[in-house]
Every structure is written in structure tokens, then in C-alpha cells.
Backbone and ligand atoms as CSV (ligand in chain L), in Angstrom:
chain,resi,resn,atom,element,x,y,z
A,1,UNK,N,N,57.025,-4.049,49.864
A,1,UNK,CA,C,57.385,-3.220,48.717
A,1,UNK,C,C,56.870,-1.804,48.933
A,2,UNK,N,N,57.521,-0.914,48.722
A,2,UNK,CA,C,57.651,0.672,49.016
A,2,UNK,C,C,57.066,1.006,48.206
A,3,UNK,N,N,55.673,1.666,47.871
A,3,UNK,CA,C,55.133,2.668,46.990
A,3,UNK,C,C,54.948,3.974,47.569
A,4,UNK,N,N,55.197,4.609,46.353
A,4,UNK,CA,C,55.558,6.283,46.743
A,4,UNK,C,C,53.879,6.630,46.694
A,5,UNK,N,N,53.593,7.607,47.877
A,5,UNK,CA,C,51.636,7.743,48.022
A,5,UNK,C,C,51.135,8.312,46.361
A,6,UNK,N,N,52.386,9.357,46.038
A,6,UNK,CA,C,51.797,10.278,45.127
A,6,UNK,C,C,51.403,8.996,43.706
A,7,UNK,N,N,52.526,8.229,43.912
A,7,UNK,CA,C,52.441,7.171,42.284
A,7,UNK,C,C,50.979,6.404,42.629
A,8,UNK,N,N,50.649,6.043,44.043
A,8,UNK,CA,C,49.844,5.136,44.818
A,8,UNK,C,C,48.593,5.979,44.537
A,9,UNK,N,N,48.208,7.454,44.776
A,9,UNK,CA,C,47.091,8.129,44.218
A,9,UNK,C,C,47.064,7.992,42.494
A,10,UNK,N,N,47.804,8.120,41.830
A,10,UNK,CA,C,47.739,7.816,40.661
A,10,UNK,C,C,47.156,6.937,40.254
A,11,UNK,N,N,48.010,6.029,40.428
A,11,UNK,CA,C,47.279,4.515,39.899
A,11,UNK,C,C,45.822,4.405,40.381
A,12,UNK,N,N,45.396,4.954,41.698
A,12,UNK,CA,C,43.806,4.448,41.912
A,12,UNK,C,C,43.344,5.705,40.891
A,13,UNK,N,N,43.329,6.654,40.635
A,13,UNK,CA,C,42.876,7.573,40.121
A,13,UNK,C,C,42.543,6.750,38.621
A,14,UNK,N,N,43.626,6.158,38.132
A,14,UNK,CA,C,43.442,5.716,36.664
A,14,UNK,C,C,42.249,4.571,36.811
A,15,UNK,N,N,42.735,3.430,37.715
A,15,UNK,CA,C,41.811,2.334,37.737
A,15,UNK,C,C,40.595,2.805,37.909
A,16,UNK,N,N,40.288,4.308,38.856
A,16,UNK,CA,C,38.765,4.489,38.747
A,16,UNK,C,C,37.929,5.024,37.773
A,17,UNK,N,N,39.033,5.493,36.733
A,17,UNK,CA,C,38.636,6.341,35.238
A,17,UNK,C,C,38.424,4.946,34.317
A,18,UNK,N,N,39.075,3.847,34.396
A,18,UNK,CA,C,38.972,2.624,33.811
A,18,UNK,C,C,37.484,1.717,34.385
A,19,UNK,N,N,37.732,2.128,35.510
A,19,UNK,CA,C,36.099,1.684,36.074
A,19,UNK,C,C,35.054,2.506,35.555
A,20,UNK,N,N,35.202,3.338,35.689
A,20,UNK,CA,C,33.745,4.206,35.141
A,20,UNK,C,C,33.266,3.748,33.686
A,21,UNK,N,N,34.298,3.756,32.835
A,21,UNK,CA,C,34.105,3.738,31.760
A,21,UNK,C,C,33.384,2.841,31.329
A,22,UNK,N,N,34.209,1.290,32.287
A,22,UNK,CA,C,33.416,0.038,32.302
A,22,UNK,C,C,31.817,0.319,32.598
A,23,UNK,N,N,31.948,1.150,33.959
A,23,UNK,CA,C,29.879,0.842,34.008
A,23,UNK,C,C,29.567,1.821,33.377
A,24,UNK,N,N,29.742,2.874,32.864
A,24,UNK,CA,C,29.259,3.245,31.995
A,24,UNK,C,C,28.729,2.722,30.466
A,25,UNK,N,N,29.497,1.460,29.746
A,25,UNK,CA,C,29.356,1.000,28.791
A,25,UNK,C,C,28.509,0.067,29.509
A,26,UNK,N,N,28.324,-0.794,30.309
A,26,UNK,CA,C,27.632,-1.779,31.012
A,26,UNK,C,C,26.605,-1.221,31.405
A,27,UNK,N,N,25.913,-0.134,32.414
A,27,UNK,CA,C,25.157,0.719,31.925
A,27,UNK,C,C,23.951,0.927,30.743
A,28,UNK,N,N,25.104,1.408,29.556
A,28,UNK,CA,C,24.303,1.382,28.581
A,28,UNK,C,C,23.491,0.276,28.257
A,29,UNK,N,N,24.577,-1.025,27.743
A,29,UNK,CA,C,24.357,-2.075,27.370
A,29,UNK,C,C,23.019,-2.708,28.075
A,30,UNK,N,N,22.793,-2.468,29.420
A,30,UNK,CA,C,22.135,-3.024,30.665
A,30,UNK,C,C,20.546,-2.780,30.318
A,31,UNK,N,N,20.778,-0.924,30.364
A,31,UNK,CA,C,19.450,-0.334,31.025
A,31,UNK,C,C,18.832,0.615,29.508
A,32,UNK,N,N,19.971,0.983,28.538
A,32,UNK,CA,C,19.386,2.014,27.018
A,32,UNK,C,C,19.845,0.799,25.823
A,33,UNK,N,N,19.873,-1.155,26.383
A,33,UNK,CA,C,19.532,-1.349,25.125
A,33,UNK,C,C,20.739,-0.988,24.028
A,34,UNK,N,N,21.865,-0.328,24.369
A,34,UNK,CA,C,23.339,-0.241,23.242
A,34,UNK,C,C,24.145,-1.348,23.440
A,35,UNK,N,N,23.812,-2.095,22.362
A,35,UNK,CA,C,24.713,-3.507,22.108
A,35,UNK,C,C,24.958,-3.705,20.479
A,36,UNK,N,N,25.235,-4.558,20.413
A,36,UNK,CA,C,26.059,-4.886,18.873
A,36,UNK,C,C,24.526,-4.801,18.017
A,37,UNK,N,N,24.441,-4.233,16.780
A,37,UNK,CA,C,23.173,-5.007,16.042
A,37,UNK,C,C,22.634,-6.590,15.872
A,38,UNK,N,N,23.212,-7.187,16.600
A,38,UNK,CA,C,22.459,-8.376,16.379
A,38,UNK,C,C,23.104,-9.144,17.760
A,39,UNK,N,N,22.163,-9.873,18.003
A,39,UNK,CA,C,22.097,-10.912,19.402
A,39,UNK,C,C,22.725,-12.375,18.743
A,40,UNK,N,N,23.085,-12.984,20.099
A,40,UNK,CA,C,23.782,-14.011,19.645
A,40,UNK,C,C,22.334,-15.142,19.928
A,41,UNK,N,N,22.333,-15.800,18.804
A,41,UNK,CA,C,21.101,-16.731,18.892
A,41,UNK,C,C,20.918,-17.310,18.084
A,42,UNK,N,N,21.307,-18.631,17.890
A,42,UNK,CA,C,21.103,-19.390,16.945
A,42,UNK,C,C,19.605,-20.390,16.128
A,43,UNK,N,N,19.736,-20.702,15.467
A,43,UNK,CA,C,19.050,-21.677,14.774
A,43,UNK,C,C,19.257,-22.816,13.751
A,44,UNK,N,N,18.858,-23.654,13.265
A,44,UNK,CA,C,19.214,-24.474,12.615
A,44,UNK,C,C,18.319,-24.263,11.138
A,45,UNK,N,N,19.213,-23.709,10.063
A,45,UNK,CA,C,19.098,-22.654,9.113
A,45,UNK,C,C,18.309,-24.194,8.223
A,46,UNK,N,N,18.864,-24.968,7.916
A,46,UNK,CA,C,18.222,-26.133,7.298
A,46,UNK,C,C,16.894,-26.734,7.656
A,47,UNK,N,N,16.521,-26.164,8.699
A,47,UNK,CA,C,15.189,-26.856,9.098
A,47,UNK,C,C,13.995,-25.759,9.592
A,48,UNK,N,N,14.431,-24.475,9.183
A,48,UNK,CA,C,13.830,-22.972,9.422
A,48,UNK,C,C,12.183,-23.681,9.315
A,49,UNK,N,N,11.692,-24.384,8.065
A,49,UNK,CA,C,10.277,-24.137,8.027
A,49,UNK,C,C,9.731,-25.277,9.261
A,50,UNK,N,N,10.831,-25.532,10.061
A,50,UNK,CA,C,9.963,-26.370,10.984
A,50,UNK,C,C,10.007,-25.587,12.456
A,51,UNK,N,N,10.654,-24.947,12.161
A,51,UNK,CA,C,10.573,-24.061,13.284
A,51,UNK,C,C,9.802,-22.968,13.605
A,52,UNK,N,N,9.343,-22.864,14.955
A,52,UNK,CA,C,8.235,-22.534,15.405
A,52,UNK,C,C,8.099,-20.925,14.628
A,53,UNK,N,N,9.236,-20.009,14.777
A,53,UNK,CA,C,8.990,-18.965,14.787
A,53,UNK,C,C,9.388,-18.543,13.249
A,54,UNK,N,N,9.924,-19.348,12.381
A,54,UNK,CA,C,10.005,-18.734,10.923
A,54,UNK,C,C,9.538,-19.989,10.169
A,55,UNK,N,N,8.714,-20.324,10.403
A,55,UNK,CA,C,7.827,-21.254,9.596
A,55,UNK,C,C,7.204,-20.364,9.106
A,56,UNK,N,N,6.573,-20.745,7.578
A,56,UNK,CA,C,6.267,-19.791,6.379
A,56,UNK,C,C,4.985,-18.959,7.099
A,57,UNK,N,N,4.186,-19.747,7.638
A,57,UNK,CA,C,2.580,-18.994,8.371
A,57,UNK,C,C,2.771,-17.773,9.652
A,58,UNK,N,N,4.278,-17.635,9.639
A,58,UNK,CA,C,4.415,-17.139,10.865
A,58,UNK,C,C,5.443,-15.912,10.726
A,59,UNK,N,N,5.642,-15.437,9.276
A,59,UNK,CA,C,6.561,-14.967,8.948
A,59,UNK,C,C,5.666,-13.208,8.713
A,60,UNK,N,N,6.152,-12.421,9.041
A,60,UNK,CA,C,5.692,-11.364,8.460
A,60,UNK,C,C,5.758,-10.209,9.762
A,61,UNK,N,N,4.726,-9.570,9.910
A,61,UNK,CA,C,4.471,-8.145,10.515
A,61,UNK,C,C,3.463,-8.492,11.632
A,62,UNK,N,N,4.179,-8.769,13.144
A,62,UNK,CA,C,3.181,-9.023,14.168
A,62,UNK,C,C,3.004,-8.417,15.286
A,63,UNK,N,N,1.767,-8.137,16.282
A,63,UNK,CA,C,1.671,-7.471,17.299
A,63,UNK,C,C,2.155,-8.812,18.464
A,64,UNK,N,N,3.103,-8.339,18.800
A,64,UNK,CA,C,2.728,-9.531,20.292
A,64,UNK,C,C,1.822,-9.303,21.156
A,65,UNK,N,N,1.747,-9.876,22.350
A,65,UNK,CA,C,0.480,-9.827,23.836
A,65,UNK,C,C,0.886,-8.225,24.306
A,66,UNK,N,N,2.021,-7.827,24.024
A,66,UNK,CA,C,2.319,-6.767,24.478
A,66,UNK,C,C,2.756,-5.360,23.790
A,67,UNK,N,N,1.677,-5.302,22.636
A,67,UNK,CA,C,1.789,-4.203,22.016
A,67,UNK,C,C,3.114,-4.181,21.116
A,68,UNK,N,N,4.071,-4.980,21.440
A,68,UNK,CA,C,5.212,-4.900,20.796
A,68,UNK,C,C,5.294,-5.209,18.976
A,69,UNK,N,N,5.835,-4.657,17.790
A,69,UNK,CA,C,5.461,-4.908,16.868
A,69,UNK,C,C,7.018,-5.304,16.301
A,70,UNK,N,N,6.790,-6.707,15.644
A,70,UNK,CA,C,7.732,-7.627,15.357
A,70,UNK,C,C,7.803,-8.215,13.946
A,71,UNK,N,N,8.713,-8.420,12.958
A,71,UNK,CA,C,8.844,-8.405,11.810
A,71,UNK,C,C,9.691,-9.340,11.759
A,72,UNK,N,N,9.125,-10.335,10.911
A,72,UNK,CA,C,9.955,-11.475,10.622
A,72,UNK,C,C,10.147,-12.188,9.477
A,73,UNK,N,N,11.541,-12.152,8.953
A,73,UNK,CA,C,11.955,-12.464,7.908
A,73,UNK,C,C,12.816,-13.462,7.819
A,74,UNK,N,N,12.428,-14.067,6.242
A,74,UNK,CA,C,13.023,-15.033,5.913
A,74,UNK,C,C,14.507,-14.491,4.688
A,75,UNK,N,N,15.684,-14.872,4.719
A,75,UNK,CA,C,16.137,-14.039,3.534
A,75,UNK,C,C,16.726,-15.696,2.816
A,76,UNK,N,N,16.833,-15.792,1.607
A,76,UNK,CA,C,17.067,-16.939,0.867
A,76,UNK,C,C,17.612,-16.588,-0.537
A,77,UNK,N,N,18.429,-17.343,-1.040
A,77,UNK,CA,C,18.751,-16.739,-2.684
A,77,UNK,C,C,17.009,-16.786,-3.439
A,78,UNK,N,N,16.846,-16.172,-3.965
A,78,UNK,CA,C,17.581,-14.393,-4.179
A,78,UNK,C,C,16.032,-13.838,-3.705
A,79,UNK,N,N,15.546,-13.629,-2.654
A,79,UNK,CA,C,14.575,-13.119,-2.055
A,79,UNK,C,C,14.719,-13.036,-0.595
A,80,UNK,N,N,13.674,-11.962,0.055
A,80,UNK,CA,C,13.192,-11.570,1.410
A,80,UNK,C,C,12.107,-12.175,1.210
A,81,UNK,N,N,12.071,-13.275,2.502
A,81,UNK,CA,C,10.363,-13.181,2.181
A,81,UNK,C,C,9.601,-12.856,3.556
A,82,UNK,N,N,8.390,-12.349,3.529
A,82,UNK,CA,C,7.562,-11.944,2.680
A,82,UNK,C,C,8.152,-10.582,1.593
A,83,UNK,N,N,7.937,-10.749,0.385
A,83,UNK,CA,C,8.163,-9.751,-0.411
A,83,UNK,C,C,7.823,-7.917,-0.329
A,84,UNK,N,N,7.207,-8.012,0.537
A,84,UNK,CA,C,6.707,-6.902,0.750
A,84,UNK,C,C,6.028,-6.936,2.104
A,85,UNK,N,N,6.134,-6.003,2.822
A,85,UNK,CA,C,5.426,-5.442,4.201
A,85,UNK,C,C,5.287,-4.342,4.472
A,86,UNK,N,N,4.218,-4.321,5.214
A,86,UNK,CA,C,4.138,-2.568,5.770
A,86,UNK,C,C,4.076,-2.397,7.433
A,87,UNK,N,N,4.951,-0.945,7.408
A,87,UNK,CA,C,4.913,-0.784,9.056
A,87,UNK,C,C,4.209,0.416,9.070
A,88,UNK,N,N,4.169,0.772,10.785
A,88,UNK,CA,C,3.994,1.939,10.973
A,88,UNK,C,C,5.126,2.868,11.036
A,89,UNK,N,N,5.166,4.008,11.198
A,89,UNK,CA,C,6.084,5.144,10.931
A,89,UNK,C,C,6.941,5.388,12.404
A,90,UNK,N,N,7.433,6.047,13.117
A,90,UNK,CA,C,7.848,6.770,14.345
A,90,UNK,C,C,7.350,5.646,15.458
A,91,UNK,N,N,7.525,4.210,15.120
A,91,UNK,CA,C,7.193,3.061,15.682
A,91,UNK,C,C,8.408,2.780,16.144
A,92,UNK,N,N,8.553,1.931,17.470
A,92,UNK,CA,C,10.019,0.882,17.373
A,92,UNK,C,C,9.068,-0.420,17.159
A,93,UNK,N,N,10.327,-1.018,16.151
A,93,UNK,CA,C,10.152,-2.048,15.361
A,93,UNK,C,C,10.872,-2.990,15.645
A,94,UNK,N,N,10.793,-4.249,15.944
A,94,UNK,CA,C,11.891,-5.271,16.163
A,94,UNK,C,C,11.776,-6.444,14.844
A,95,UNK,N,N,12.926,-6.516,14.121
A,95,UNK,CA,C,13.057,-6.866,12.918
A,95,UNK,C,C,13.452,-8.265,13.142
A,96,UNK,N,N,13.155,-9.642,12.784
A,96,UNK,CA,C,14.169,-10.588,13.029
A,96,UNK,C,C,14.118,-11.598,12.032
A,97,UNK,N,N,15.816,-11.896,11.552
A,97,UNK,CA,C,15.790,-12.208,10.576
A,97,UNK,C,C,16.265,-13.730,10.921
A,98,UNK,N,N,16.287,-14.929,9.554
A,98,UNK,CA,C,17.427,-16.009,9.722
A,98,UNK,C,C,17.609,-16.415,7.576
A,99,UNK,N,N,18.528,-16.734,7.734
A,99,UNK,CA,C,19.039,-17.224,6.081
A,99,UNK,C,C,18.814,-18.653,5.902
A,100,UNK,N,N,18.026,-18.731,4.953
A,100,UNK,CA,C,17.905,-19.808,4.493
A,100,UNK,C,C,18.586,-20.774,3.801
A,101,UNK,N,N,19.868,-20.306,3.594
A,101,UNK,CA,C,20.912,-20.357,2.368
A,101,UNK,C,C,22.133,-20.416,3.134
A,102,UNK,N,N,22.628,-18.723,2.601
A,102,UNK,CA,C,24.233,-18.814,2.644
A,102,UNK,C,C,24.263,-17.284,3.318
A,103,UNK,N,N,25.257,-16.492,3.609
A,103,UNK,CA,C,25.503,-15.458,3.962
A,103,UNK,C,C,24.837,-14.339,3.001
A,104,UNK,N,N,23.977,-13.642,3.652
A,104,UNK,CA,C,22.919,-12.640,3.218
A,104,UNK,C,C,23.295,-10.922,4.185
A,105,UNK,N,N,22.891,-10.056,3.458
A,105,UNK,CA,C,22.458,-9.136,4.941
A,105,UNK,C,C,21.628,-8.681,4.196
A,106,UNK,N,N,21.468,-7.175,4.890
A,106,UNK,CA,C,19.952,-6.604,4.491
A,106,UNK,C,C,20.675,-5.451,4.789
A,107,UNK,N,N,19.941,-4.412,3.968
A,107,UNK,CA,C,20.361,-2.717,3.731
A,107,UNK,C,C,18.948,-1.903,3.092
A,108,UNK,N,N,18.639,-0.910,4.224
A,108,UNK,CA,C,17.411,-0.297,4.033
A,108,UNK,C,C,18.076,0.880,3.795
A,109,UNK,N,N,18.234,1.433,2.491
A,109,UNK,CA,C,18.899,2.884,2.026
A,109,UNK,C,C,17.853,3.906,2.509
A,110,UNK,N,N,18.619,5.735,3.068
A,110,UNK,CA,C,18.034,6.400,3.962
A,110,UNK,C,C,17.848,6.167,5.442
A,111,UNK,N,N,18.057,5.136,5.865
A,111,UNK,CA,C,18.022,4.375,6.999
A,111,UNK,C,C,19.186,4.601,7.521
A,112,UNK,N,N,19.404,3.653,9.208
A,112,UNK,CA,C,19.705,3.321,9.621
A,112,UNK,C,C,20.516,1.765,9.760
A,113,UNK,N,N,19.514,1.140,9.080
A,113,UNK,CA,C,18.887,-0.126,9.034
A,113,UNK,C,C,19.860,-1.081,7.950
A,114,UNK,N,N,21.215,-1.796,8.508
A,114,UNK,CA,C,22.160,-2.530,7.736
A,114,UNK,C,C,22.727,-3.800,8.843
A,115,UNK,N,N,22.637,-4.844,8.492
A,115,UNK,CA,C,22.674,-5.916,9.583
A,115,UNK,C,C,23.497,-7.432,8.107
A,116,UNK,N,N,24.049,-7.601,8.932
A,116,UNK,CA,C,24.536,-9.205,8.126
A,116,UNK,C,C,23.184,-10.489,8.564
A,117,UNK,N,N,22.945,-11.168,7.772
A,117,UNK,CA,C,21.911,-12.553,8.332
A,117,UNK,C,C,23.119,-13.636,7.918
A,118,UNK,N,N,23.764,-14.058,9.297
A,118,UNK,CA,C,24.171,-15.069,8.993
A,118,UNK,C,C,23.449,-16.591,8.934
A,119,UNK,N,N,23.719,-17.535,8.302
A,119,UNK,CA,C,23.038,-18.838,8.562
A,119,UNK,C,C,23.591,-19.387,9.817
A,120,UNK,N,N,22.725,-20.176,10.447
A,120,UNK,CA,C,22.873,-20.561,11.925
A,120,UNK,C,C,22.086,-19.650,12.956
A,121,UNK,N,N,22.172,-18.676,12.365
A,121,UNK,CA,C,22.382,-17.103,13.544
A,121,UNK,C,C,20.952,-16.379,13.313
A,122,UNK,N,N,19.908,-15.980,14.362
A,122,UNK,CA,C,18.684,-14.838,13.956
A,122,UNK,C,C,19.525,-13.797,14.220
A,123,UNK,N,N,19.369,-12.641,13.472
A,123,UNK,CA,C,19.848,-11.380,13.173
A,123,UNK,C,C,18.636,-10.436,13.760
A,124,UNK,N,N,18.717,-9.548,14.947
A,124,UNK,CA,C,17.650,-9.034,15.326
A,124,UNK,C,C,18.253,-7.872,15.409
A,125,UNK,N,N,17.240,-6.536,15.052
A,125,UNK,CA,C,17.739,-5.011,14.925
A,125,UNK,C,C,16.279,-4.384,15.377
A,126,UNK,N,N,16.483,-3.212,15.965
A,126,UNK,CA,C,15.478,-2.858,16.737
A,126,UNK,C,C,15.865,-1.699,16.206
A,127,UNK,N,N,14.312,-1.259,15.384
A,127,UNK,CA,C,14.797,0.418,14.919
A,127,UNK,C,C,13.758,1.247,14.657
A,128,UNK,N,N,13.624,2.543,14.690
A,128,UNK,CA,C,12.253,3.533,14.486
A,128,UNK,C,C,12.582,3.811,12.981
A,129,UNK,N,N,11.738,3.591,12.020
A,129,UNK,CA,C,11.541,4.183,11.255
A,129,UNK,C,C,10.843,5.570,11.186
A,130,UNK,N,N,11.670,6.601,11.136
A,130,UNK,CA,C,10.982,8.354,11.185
A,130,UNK,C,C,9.620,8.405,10.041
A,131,UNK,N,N,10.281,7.758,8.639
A,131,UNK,CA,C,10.060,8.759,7.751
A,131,UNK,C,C,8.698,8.145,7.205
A,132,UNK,N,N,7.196,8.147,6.497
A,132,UNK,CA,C,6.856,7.055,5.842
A,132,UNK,C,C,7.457,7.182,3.706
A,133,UNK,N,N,6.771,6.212,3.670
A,133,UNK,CA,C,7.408,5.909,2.291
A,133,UNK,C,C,7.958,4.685,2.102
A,134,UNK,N,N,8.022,4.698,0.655
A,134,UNK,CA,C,8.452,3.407,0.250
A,134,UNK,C,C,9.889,3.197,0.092
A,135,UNK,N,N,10.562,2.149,1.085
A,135,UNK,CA,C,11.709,1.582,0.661
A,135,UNK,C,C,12.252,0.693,0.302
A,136,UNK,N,N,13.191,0.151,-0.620
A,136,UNK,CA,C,13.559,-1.432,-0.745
A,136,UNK,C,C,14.573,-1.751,0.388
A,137,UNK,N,N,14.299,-3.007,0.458
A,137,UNK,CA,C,15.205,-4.088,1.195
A,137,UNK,C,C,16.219,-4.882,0.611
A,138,UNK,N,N,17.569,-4.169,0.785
A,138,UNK,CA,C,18.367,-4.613,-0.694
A,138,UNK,C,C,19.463,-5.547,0.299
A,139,UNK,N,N,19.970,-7.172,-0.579
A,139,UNK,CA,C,20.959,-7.837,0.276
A,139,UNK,C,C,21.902,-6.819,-0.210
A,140,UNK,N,N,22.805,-7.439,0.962
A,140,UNK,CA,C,24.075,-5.966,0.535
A,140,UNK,C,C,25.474,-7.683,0.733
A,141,UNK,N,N,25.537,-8.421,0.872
A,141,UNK,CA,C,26.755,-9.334,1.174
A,141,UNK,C,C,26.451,-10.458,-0.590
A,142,UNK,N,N,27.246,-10.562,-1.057
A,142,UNK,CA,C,27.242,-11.189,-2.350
A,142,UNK,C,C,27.244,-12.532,-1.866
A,143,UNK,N,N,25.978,-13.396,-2.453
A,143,UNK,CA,C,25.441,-14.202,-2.203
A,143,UNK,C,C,24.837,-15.216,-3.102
A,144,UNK,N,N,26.029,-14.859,-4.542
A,144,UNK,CA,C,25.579,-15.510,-6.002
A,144,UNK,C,C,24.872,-14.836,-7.071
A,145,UNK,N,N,24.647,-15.519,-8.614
A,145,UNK,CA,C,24.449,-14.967,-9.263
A,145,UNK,C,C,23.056,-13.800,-9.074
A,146,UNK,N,N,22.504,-14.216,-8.394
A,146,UNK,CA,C,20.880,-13.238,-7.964
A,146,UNK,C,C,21.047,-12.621,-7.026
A,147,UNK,N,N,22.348,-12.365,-7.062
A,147,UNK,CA,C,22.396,-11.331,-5.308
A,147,UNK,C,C,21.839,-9.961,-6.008
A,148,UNK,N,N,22.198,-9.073,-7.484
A,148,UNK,CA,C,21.063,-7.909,-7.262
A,148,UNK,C,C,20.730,-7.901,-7.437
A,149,UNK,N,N,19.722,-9.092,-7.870
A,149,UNK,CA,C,17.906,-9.096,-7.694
A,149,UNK,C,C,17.357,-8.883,-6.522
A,150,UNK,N,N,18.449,-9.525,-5.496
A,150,UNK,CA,C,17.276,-9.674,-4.120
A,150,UNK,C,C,16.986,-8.621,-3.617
A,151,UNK,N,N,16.121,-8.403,-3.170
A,151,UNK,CA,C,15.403,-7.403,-2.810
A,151,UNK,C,C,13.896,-7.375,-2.063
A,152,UNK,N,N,13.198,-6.575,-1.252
A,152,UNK,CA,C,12.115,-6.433,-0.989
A,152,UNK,C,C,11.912,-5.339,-0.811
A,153,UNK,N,N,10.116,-4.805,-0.479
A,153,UNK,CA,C,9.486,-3.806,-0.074
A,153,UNK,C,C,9.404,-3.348,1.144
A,154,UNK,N,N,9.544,-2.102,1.697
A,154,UNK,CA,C,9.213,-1.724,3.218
A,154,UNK,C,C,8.087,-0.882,2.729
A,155,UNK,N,N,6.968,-0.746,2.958
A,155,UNK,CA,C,5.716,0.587,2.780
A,155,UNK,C,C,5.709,1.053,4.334
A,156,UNK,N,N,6.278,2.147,4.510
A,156,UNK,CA,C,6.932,2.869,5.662
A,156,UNK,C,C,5.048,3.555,5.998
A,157,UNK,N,N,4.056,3.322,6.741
A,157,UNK,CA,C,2.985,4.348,6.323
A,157,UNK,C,C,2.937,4.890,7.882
A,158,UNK,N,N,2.357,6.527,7.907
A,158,UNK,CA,C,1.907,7.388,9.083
A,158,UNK,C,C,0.944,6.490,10.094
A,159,UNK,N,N,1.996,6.614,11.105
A,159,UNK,CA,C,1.138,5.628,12.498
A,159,UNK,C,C,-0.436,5.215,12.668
A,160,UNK,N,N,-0.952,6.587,12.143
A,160,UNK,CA,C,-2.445,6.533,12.271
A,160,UNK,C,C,-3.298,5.792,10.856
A,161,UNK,N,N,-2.098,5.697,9.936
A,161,UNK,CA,C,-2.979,5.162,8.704
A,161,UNK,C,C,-2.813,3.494,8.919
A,162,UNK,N,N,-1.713,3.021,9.886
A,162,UNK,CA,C,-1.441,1.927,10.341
A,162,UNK,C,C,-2.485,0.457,10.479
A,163,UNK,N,N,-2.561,-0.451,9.915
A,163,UNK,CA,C,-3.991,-0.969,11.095
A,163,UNK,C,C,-2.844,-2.490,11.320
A,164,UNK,N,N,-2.947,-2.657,12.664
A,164,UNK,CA,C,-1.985,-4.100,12.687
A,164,UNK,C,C,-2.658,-5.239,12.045
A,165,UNK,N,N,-1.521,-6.204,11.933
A,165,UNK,CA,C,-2.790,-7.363,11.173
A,165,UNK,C,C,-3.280,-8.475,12.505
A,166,UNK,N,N,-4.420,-8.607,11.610
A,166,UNK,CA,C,-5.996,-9.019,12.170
A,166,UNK,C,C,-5.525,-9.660,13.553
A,167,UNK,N,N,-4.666,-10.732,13.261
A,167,UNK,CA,C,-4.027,-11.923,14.519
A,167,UNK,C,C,-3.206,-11.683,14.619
A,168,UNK,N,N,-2.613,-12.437,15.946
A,168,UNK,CA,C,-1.497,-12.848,16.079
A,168,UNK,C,C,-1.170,-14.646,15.737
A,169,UNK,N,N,-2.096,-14.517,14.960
A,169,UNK,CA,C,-2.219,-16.318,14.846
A,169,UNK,C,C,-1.657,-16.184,13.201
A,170,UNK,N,N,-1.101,-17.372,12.478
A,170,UNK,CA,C,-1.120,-17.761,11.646
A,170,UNK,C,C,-2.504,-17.998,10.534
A,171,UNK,N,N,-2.160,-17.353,9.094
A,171,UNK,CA,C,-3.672,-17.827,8.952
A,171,UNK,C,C,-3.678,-18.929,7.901
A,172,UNK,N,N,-4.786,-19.472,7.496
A,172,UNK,CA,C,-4.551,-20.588,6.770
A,172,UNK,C,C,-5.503,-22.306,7.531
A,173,UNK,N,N,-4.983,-23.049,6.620
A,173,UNK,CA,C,-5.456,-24.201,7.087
A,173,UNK,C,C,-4.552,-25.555,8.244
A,174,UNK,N,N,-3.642,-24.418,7.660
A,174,UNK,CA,C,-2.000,-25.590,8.265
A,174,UNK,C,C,-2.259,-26.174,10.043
A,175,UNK,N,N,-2.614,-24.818,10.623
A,175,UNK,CA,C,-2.535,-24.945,11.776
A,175,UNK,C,C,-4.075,-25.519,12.347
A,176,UNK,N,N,-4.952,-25.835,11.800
A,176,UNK,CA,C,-5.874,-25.974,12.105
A,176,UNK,C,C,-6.062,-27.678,12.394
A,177,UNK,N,N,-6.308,-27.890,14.244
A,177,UNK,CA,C,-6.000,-29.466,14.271
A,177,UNK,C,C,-6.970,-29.702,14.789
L,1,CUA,CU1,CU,21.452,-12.252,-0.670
L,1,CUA,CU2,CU,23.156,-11.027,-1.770
């Protein structure tokens, strides 16, 4: 089959503008972390308090082994829980959520910060909060009669007024064998 060179430069010309584009988005995705707001990762939404990582003692505002600071939420009709938390400011924050219920999201007004929590599914968003101050944590997906009640606290405070909490352990008697 006869291709004319000039149509034959063309076509590679396009496929390599179609390539770039590809590693360029792959790229991103790869090495700066730009992917969808939430990871695909499931759980089994009915049995959350037996699970390791959103069991009630384990829920909240944590440092990992590696400095990393991690926030973990429960969302359920008609609450976030823990009801209230505080971060640091000009921090990256890794948020991770699961529903206890039914279809929830979360909406931090002034923010950035708007994610669906599906049930089945942890909902994880990775984000700097600039500013400090107080914000609510409002569901934004209608989720029954108490959907605008639900709500929680963010206390946004200046890095240095920060203090992480005490452990990384659970506290309480639960875990104690
Ligand atoms: Cu939860 Cu609306």
C-alpha cells in the first residue's frame, strides 16, 4: 500500500503530539501526585469498627513513623466523627475518610477541600490548608432527614502553635492486652 511521505510525516507528527500528551499526563499522575481526588480502595462499610484503621480508638489526627500527618474520619448520619479536630496550617494533610451509612461527602467552604465518601470506598484527599481558623465540615450529598445538621469542626491553627498528639497509639483501655 502506497503512502504519500508528506501524509506519512503527518500522521507520525500527530501520533507524537498524542504521545506526549499521554506522558505528560502519566508524568504528572506518576511523579506530582495529579490524580482523581480519591483512590480506589475499598472497605467493608458494615464492619468499619472492626477494622484496623477506622476503629473508633484510631480515628482522628495522627503523626505516622514518618512525620506524615493523617486525619481520619468517620462520616455517618448525621455526623463526622471525631466532631471536631485540629490541624496545623501550611501543612500537607492526608485526610481519609469511609461512610458508615449511605452516600455522604464532605465540603470545607473557603477551601479547596470537596470529596464524595462513598460506602464501600476510603475517600482520601491530600491538601494544604493556607489559612488558620475555624472551619466547618459540612456533608454536601443528601443523605436524609439530618443531612443539614451534619457537620463538623476543622480548628485550622499556625504551624508553630501546633503540638501533634501525644501517640501514635490509640488511647484508652481497649487495646490494652
Ligand atoms: Cu451526610 Cu448529607
Amino acid at each position: 500500500m502506497h503512502i504519500d511521505p508528506l501524509e506519512r510525516k503527518w500522521a507520525y507528527i500527530s501520533l507524537g503530539i498524542a504521545a506526549l500528551f499521554v506522558s505528560v499526563i502519566l508524568f504528572d499522575a506518576l511523579f506530582h501526585g495529579v490524580n482523581a481526588p480519591s483512590n480506589v480502595e475499598t472497605i467493608d462499610s458494615a464492619r468499619l469498627h472492626l477494622s484496623e484503621e477506622f476503629a473508633e480508638d484510631n480515628l482522628g489526627v495522627q503523626v505516622d513513623d514518618n512525620g506524615n500527618i493523617i486525619v481520619r474520619m468517620v462520616a455517618g448520619r448525621y455526623s463526622f466523627f471525631p466532631k471536631h479536630i485540629t490541624v496545623p496550617a501550611d501543612t500537607p494533610l492526608k485526610f481519609r475518610w469511609a461512610s458508615i451509612d449511605v452516600l455522604h461527602g464532605v465540603h470545607m467552604p473557603m477551601t479547596n477541600m470537596s470529596t464524595m465518601i462513598v460506602p464501600g470506598y476510603v475517600s482520601e484527599v491530600n491538601t494544604v490548608l493556607p489559612k488558620p481558623g475555624d472551619y466547618p465540615f459540612l456533608c454536601n450529598e443528601y443523605c436524609g432527614l439530618g443531612h443539614d445538621h451534619m457537620w463538623s469542626k476543622v480548628t485550622v491553627v499556625a504551624k508553630q502553635h501546633w503540638t501533634p498528639p501525644a501517640a501514635n497509639k490509640p488511647e484508652g483501655d481497649l487495646n490494652d492486652e
